[in-house]
KETIFI-597259 format. One record per residue (C-alpha): x, y, z. Coordinates in steps of 0.001 Angstrom, whole numbers, plus 500000, padded with zeros to 6 digits. Example, Ala and Ser with C-alpha at 12.3 -4.5 7.8 and 13.67 -1.06 7.14 Angstrom:
BEGIN
512300495500507800513670498940507140
This chain:
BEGIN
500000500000500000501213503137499183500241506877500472502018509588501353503137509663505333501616512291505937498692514015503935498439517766503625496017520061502344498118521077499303498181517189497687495655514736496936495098511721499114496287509133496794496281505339497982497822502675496145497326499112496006499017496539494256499956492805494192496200491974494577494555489495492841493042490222489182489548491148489046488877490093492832487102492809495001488417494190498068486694496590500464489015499364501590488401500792505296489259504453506318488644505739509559489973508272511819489125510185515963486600512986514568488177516023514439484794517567516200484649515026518510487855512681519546485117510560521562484131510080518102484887508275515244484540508742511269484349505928509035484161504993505377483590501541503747484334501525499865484301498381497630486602498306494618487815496025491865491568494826491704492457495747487879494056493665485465497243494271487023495926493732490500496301497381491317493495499338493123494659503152492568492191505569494008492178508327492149491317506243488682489737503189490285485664504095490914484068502727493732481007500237494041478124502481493119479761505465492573480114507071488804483572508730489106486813508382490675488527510636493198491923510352495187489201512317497881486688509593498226487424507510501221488246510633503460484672512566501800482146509585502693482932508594506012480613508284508323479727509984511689479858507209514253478980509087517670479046505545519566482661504633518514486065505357519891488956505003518164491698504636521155494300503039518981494363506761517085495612509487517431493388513034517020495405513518513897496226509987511997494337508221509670494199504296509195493472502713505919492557499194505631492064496861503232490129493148503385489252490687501298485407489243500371485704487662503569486695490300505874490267488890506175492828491762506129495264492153503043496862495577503699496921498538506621498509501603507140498257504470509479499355507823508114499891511770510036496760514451508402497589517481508509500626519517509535503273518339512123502008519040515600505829518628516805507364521620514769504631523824516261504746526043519536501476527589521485501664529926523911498878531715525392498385535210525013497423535965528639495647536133531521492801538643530416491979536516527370490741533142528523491439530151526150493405532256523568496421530360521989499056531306520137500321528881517771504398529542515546506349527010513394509988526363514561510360526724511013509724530223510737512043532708512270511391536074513739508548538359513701505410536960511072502641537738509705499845537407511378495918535578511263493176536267514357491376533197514253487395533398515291485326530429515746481566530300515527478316529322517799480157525942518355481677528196520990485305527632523325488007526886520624487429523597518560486299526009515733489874527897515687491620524694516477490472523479512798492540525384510846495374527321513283497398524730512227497611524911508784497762528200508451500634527975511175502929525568509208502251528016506097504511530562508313502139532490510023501627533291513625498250532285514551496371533818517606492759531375518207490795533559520172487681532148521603485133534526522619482141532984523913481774529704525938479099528221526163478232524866528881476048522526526178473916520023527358475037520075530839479092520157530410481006522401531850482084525726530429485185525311529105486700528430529684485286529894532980485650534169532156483869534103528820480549534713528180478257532070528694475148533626526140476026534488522636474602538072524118476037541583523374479490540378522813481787542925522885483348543411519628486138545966521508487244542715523049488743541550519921490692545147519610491964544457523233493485541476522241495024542421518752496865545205521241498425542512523397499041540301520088501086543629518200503424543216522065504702540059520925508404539355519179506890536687516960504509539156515569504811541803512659502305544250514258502016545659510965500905542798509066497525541532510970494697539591509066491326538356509932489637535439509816486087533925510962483771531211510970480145531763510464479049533620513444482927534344513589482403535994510583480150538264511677482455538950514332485290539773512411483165541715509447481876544081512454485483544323513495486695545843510238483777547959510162483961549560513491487899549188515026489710552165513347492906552322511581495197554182513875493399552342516769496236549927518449494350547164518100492874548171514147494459548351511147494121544867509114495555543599506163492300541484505178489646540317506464488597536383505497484541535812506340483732532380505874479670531816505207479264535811506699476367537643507673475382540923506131474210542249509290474061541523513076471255538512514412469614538141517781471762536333520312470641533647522556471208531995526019470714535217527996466955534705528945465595537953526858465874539307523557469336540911522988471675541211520423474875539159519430477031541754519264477686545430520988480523548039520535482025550751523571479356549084525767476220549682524029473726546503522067474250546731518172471014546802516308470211543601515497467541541414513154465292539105515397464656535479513990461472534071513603460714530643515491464392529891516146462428527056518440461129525469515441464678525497514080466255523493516985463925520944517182465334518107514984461604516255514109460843519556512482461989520677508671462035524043509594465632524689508895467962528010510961468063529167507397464400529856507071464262531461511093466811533922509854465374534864506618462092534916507685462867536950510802464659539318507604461458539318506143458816539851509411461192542857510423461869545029507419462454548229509540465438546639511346467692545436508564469233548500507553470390549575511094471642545933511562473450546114508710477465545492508901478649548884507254481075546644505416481520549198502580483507551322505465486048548382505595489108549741503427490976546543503895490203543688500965487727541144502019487598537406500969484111536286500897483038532393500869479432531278500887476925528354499713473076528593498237472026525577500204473285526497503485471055525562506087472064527180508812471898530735507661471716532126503558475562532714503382475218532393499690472911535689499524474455537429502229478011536985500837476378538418497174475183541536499512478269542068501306479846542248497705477669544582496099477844547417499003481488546577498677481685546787494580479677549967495193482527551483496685485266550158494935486763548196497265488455544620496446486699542203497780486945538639496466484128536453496774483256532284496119480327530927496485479091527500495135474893526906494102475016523421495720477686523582498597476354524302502236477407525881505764481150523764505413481559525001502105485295526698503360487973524680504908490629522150504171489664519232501437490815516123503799487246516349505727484194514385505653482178516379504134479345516566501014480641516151497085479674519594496632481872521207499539484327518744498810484407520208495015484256523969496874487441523362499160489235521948496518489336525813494980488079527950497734491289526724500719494368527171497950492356530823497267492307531439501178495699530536501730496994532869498772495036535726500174496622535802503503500261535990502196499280538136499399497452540883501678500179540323503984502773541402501821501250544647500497503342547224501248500841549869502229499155546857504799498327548600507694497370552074506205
């Protein structure tokens, strides 16, 4: 069996099998500690058809039942097996296996994903900022450029923990800065100082800590880009928008808003109506949603998507003032979003960040797929759906280039 030892998000996954017998069909196994959930475990079963040279190659062989072949496959239909542990794993290795018609075993290997947890150093930013981590490659020298990571209503820091890596071992310092943690169903809080409601969070917090990040030596205070996850990215969009240039903790390079809002929601978890989000102390205007209830109870169709859009629609009057003056962010703005998102429209909203943007002649790059959903961004070795597979594969090289790119304009902190 042959793969690569350890599989990045730059190269295709491809597995090779050979010395098998002609024509004979094997099943091959892959399986792996979800990354959401290490109690967890993700699994894949695929059936394929030794060739004429007794070679299974996945990126040209095609599965049982499936119409085309990709290198992608086994990692993009596994399973979400909430009952399983994996203890023989790692969080970050992946096994393949490979049995006979009878279940006997033929081949195995275990292989690293993503970057090498060993040539990377966290630190934590300190004492006022709960949970944030800040994550250099021994590989990189001296001060770097710089990415704020911001999760989304997952809450604590899984969400940031998802991709500070990566971006990490691609040279950049990475702060994860959670900002909200909440205690779902009945754990504990994970870290005990943040808010426990997604209620008036304070967007100046994020401007506190970019002034304690700039402090750092592994840090190019000049050089500072943003980047958030769904609710995360209506964090970070407000951020732009309201944290001034010549503020210590303002002046960005970029700004990266995966599946955004165009403008500010209701929170939740704080026993009344309140917004998300506030700035210097005060409740942003928000947009209320309509039967969020409905939403979050699973025997129900009636999706987030539709209690955001149709809380849009039942409050005309209070969209404009919610709206993220995003057209007052200088900095260029990466935009990723999908049509058949189901937890908010990020599709439409990214299209209306980009219009008030065009409208003002400011760069803002935007991709966003008809048939992907709410993990439409993010690195390709995930399970995930065809269509976000097909999204990551162009939307994670384009994220990657727009860090170092706005990162290495000359003018980018003015």
């Amino acid at each position: 069996m042959t793969v690569a030892d350890r599989l990045t998000w730059a190269d295709a996954p491809v597995l090779v099998m050979t010395g098998l017998e002609p024509g004979q069909a094997y099943t091959l196994k892959t399986e792996r500690r979800s990354g959401w959930n290490d109690q967890a475990t993700e699994r894949s079963s695929l059936r394929y058809v030794a060739d004429a040279k007794g070679r299974i190659d996945t990126s040209v062989s095609v599965p049982d039942g499936l119409t085309d072949a990709s290198a992608y496959t086994p990692i993009q239909r596994m399973d979400y097996l909430s009952d399983q542990t994996l203890n023989d794993l790692d969080p970050y290795q992946l096994r393949f296996r490979l049995v006979d018609a009878d279940g006997g075993p033929v081949l195995q290997r275990v292989v690293e994903i993503g970057p090498d947890r060993d040539a990377l150093v966290e630190t934590a930013l300190g004492d006022d900022f709960p949970g944030a981590y800040v994550l250099t490659s021994v590989n990189h020298e001296g001060p770097r450029p710089t990415i704020v990571i911001l999760g989304g209503s997952e809450g604590g820091d899984s969400g940031s923990r998802y991709t500070a890596p990566t971006l990490a071992a691609e040279g950049f310092t990475v702060l994860g800065l959670p900002y909200y943690s909440p205690a779902w169903g009945g754990q504990e809080q994970q870290f005990p100082g943040l808010p426990r409601a997604f209620a008036n969070i304070a967007v100046d917090y994020l401007e506190e800590a970019v002034t304690q990040l700039r402090q750092r030596p592994d840090v190019d205070p000049d050089r500072i880009t943003l980047h958030g996850g769904s609710k995360g990215a209506e964090f970070v969009l407000l951020a732009g928008s309201l944290i001034a240039d010549d503020s210590p903790g303002g002046g960005f390079c970029g700004i990266v808003a995966d599946v955004p809002s165009d403008v500010v929601w209701e929170g939740w978890g704080a026993g009344e109506t309140v917004s998300s989000f506030s700035w210097r102390g005060e409740p942003l205007p928000f947009v209320p949603y309509q039967d969020m209830s409905r939403a979050l109870d699973r025997s129900d169709p009636y999706t987030m998507t539709e209690a955001h859009e149709n809380g849009r629609t039942a409050n005309p009057d209070r969209v404009e003032p919610a709206r993220i003056r995003v057209e007052t962010i200088d900095e260029p703005v990466l935009l990723i979003g999908g049509d058949v998102d189901t937890t908010w429209a990020s599709g439409a909203m990214s299209r209306r960040i980009k219009a008030f943007r065009d409208a003002a002649g400011l760069q803002t790059d935007m991709y966003v797929y008809k048939d992907a959903g709410h993990g439409v961004g993010g690195t390709p070795l995930v399970r995930t759906s065809v269509a976000n597979l097909a999204a990551r594969l162009e939307n994670f090289p384009a994220l990657i280039r727009f860090h170092k790119q706005q990162s290495e304009r000359p003018d980018c902190r003015e």
